[in-house]
C-alpha positions in Angstrom: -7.4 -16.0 -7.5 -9.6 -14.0 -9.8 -7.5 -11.9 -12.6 -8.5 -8.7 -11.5 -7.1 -9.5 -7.9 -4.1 -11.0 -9.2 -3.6 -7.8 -11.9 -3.3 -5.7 -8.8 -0.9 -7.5 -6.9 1.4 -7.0 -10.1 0.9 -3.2 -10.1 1.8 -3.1 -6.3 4.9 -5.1 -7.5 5.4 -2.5 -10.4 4.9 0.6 -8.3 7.1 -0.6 -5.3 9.9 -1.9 -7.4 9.6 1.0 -10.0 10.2 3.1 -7.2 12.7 1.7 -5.6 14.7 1.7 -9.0 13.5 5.8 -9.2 14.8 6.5 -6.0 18.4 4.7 -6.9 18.2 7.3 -10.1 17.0 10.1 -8.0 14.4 10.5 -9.9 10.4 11.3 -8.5 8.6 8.3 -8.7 5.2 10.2 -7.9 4.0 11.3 -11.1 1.8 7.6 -11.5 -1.7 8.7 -12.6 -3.5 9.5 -9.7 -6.0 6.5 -10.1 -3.2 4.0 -9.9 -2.4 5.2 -6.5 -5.6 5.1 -5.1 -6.1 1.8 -6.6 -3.2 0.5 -4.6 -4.5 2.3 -1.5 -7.7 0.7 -1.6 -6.6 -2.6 -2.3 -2.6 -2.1 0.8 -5.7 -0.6 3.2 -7.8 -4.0 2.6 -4.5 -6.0 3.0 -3.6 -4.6 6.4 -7.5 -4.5 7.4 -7.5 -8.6 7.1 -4.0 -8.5 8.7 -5.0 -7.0 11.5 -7.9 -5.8 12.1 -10.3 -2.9 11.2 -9.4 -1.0 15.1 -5.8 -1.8 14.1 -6.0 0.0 11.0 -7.9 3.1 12.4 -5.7 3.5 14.8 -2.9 3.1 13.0 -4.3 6.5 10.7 -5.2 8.2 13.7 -3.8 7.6 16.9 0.0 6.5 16.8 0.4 6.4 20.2 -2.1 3.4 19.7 -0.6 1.6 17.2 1.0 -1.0 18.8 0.9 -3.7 15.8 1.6 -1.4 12.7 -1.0 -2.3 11.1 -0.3 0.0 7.9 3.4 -1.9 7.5 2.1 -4.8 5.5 4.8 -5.4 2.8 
């Protein structure tokens, strides 16, 4: 696995865990830089894309009713 792939599969581990421990403190877990966040988005959307599909992943942004798989529910 290249490193850059590998450092972002340890900033989805940071960012899920880090907010699991700031919602046990009640505390807002959303003030990450903006550009980590859409890192992770890019990189969760390309997980769920080779999950299941490309249709799959449209549909699960667009058309609930037509999700059938959950394609966005990766983790």
């Amino acid at each position: 696995m290249p490193l850059d792939e590998y450092l972002v599969t340890r900033l989805v581990e940071i960012v899920v865990h880090g907010d699991d421990l700031a919602a046990s403190l009640g505390v807002d877990a959303s003030a990450l830089a903006g550009s980590t966040f859409n890192r992770l988005i890019d990189y969760l959307l390309i997980v769920a894309w080779h999950a299941h599909g490309r249709a799959c992943v449209v549909w699960s942004l667009s058309r609930r009713e037509r999700d059938a798989v959950e394609a966005l529910r990766i983790l």
